[in-house]
C-alpha positions in Angstrom: 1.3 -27.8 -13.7 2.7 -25.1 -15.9 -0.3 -24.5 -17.8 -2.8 -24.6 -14.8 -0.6 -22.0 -13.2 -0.9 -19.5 -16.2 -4.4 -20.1 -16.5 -4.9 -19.5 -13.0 -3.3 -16.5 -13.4 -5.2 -15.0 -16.4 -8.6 -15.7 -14.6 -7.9 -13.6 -12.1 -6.8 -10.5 -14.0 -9.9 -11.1 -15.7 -11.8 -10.3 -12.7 -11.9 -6.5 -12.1 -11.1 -6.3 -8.6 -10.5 -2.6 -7.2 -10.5 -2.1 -3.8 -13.7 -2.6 -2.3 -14.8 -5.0 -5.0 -12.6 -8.4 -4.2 -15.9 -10.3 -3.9 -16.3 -12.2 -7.2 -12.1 -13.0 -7.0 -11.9 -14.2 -3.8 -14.5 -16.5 -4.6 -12.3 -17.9 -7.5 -9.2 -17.8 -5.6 -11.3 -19.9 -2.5 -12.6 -22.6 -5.2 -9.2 -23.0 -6.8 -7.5 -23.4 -3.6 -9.9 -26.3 -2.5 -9.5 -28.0 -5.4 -5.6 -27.9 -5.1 -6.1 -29.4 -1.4 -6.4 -26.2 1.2 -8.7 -26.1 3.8 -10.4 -22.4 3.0 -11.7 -20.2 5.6 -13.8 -16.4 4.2 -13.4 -14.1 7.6 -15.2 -11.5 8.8 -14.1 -9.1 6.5 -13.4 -11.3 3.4 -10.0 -12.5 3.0 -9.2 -15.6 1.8 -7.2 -17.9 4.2 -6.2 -21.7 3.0 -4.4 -24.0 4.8 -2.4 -26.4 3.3 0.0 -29.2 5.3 0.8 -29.8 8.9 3.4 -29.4 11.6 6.3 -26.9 11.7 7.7 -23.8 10.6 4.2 -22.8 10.1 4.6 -19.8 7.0 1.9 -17.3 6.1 2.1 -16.3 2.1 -0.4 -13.4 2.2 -1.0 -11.2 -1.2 -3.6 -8.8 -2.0 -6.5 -9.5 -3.8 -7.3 -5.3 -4.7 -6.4 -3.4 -7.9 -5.7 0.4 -8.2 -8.9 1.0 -10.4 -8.8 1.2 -13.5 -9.5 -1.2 -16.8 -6.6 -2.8 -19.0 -7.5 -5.0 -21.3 -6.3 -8.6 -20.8 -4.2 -10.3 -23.4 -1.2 -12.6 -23.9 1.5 -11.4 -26.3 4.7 -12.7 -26.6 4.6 -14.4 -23.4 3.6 -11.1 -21.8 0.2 -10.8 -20.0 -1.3 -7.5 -20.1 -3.8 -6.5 -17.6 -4.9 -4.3 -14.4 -3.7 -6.3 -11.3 -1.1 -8.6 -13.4 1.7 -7.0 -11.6 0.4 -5.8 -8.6 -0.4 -8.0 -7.0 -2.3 -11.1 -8.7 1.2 -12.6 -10.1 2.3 -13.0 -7.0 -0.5 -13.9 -5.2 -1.0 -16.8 -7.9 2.9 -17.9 -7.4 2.0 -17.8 -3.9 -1.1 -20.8 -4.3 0.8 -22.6 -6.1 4.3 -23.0 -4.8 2.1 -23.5 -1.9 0.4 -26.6 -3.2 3.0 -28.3 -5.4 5.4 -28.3 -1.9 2.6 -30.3 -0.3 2.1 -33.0 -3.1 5.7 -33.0 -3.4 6.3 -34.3 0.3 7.9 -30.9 2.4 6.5 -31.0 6.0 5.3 -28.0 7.4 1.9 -25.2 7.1 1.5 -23.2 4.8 -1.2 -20.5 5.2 -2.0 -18.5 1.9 -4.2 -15.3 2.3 -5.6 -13.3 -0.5 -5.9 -9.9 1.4 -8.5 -7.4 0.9 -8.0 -3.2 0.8 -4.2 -3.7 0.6 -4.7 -0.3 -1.8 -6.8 1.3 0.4 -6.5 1.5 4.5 -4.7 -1.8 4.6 -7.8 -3.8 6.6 -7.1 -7.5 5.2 -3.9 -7.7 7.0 -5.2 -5.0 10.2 -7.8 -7.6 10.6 -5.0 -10.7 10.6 -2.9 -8.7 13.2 -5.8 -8.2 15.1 -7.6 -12.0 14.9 -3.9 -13.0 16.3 -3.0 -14.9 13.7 0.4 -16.8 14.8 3.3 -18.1 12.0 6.5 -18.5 12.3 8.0 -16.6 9.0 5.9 -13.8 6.8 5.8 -13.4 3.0 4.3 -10.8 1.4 3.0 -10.9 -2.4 4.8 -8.0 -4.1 6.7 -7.6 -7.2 10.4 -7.0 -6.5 11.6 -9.1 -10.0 12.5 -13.0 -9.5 16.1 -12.7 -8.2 15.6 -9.3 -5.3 13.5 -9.7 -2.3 12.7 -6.6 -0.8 13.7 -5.8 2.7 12.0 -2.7 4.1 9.7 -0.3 2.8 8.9 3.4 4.3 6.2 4.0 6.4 3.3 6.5 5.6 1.4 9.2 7.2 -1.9 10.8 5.4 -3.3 14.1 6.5 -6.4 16.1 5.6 -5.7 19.4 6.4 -8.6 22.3 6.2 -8.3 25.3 5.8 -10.5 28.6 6.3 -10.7 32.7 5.7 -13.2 35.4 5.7 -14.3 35.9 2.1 -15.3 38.2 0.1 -15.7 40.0 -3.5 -13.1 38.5 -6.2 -12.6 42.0 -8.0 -11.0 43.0 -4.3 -8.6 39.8 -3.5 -6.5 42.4 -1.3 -8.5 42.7 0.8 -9.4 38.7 1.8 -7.0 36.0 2.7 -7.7 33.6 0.1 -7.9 30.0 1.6 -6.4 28.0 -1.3 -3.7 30.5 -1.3 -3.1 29.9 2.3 -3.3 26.3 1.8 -0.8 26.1 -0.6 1.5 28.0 2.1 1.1 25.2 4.9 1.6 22.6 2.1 4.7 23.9 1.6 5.9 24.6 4.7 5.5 20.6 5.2 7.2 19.9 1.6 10.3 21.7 2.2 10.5 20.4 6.1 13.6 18.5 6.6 14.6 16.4 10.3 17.8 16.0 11.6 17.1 12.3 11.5 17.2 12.0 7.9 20.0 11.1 4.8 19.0 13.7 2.0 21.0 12.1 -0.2 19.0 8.6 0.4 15.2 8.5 -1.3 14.6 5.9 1.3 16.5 7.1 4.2 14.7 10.6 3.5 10.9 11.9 4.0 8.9 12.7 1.2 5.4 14.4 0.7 3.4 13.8 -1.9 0.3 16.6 -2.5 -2.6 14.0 -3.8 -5.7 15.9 -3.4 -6.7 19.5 -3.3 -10.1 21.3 -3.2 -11.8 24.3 -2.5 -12.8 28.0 -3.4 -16.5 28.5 -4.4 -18.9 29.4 -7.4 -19.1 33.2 -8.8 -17.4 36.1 -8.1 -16.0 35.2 -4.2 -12.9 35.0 -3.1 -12.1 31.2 -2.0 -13.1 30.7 2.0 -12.3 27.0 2.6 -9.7 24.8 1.0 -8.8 21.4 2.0 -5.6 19.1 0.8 -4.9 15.4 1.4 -1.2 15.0 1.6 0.9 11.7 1.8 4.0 11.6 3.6 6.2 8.8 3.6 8.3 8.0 6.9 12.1 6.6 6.6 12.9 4.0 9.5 15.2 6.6 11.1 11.4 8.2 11.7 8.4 6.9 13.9 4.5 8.0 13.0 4.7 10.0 16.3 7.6 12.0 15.9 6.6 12.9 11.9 3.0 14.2 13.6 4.0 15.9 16.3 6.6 17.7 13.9 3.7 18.5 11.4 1.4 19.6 14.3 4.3 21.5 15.5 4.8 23.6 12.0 1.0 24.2 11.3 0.7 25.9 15.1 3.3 27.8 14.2 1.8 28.9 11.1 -1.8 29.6 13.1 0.5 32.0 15.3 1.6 34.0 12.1 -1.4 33.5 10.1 -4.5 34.5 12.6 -7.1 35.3 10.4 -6.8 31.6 9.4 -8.3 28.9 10.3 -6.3 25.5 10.2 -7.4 22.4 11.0 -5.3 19.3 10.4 -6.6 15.2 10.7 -4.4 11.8 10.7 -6.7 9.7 7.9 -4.2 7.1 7.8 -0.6 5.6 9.1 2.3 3.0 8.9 5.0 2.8 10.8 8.3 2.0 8.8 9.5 -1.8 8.4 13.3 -3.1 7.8 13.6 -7.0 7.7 16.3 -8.4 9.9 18.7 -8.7 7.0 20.4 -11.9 8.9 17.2 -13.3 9.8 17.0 -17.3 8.3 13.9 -16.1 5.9 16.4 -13.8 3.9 19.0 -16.7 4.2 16.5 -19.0 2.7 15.9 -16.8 0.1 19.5 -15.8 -0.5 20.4 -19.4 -1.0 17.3 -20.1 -3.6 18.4 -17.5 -5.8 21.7 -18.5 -6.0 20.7 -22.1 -6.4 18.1 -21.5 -9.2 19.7 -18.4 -10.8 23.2 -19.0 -10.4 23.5 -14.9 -9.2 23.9 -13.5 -5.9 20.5 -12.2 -4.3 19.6 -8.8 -4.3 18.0 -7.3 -1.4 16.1 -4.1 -1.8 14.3 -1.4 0.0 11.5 0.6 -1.5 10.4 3.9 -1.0 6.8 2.8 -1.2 4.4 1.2 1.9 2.9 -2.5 2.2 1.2 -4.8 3.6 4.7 -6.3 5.2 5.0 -3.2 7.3 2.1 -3.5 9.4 2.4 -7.2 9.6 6.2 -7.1 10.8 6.0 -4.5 12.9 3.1 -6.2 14.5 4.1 -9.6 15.1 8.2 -9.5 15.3 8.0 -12.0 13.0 10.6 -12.4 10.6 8.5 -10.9 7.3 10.3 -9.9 3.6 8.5 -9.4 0.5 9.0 -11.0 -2.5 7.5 -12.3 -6.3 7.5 -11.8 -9.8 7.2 -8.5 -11.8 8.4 -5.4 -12.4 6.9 -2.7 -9.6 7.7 0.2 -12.0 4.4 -0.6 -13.6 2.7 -0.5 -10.6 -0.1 1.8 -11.1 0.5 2.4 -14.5 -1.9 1.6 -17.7 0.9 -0.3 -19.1 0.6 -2.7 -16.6 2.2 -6.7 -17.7 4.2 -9.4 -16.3 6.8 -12.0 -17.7 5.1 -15.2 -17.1 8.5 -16.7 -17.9 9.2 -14.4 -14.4 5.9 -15.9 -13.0 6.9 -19.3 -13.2 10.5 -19.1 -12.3 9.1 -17.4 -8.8 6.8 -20.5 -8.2 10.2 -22.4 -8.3 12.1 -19.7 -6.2 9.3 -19.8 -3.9 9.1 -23.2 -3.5 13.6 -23.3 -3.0 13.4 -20.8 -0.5 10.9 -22.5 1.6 12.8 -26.0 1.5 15.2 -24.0 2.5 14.1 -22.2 5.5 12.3 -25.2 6.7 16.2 -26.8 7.1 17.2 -24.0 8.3 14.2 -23.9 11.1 14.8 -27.2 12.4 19.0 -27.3 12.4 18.2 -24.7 15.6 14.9 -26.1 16.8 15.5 -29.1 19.5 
């Protein structure tokens, strides 16, 4: 079974799946899964659901099928596969199918529902559309790197605003005389970057609120001073914060600008949000997995919160499910063009995985009557 799961694993890196372009994997990922014995569903917006097993706790496994863009090269060196996607989040995903299927053949009693989410890097709408089809489970894992022995326990939430702004312009040689939009801008980004709320822990990353500047445009050709600018920023939300209060304090800080500043036009939009997720850290899922780490890895579990946002959040905070993240890799290399996995760490997760689910399926059913 070893070496099915690693070449598994390499076939999918080798399909280049961005967001937007999970096609041609999920098609893979839907064969492979019917051969191993899942009943495999497309649905309306393409992910991948399969079914495997019967009866109770019922668990959903959901990873995401998407890649950042970008090309790396596949390889295997050392033991080390190389490639865009390896980390985050096919490595998981593929741990996922098959922990999934060797429990089955191997006798455990229960259903286990393993999704290969679309647009996980984008707006999030493989696991939107799960939320909103009503899809019921008992216990949530989410396909992430966190490294073989952590599981990761709450991530920040997010909020993504466009905000526009616009002057009078005129002739470049005169800039004293114009308000130059990208200058002004660049005032109201700041004004957010430096904001701090009472609710926050400065000296916590994730118990504080960060903004992150991703986009910036504007000005125009020839000799003008710039009339229109307009920025995308990313702010991510500690679970002391809510999406509501974090907009109505940013809507609160540009109006205030607007009264200073009125020869500018501002305009601000909410392209995106998450709320904020924290696992219930006594819930029987982390207990599961707490016991499977000790039991394979002979080391206390260590459960970790992340600064980034996922799939988990809007799936937990959904549902009230019990929902953690976990699987193999190293999330520094998220993103990044040196992008690899262990598959020594890949394989050692399909075990973890399949511990921690024997486990929380005894621990279901000693409170179940």
């Amino acid at each position: 079974m070893q070496n099915y799961a690693l070449d598994l694993l390499v076939r999918m890196v080798e399909i280049y799946s961005p967001s937007g372009q999970e096609e041609k994997l999920g098609d893979l990922l839907s064969d492979e899964m019917r051969r191993l014995g899942f009943d495999v569903e497309r649905d309306a917006i393409g992910n991948v659901i399969g079914r495997i097993g019967e009866g109770k706790p019922r668990i959903l496994l959901c990873g995401h099928m998407d890649t950042v863009p970008g090309v790396i090269p596949v390889r295997v060196e050392n033991g080390i596969l190389y490639g865009r996607g390896a980390v985050d989040a096919k490595g998981p995903l593929a741990a996922m199918v098959n922990a999934a299927s060797q429990l089955v053949r191997e006798g455990y009693v229960g259903e286990i529902l393993v999704v290969g989410a679309i647009d996980e890097e984008g707006k999030g709408l493989g696991v939107k559309h799960l939320v909103k089809e009503g899809l019921d489970v008992d216990y949530a894992i989410f396909g992430e790197p966190t490294n073989v022995g952590a599981v990761t326990a709450g991530y920040k939430g997010s909020l993504i605003l466009k905000i526009t702004c616009k002057t009078e312009t005129g002739h470049s040689s005169a800039p004293w005389l114009f308000d130059n939009a990208v200058e002004k801008a660049i005032e109201v980004w700041n004004l957010i970057k430096d904001h701090k709320m009472p609710q926050e822990k400065p000296q916590s990353r994730f118990h504080s609120l960060s903004s992150c500047l991703r986009r910036i445009e504007g000005g125009e050709t020839g000799s003008v001073v710039p009339s229109w600018c307009e920025m995308q920023i990313d702010m991510r939300i500690p679970p002391s914060l809510t999406v509501a209060m974090l907009r109505d304090e940013a809507l609160r800080l540009v109006d205030e600008y607007r009264a200073k500043n009125p020869t500018v036009w501002v305009e601000w939009e909410v392209e995106d949000y998450t709320e904020p997720y924290v696992s219930d850290k006594s819930s029987m899922l982390v207990r599961a997995f707490s016991s499977a780490i000790r039991k394979v890895r002979g080391t206390p579990m260590m459960l970790i919160n992340k600064t980034g946002t996922g799939d988990m959040n809007v799936f937990g905070h959904a549902t009230g499910k019990p929902t953690v993240t976990y699987g193999p890799g190293d999330s520094h290399l998220d993103h990044t063009p040196q992008e690899h996995i262990s598959l020594k760490d890949y394989l050692d997760s399909i075990v973890m995985l399949k511990e921690a689910l024997k486990k929380l399926y005894e621990l279901h059913h000693s409170v179940q009557p």
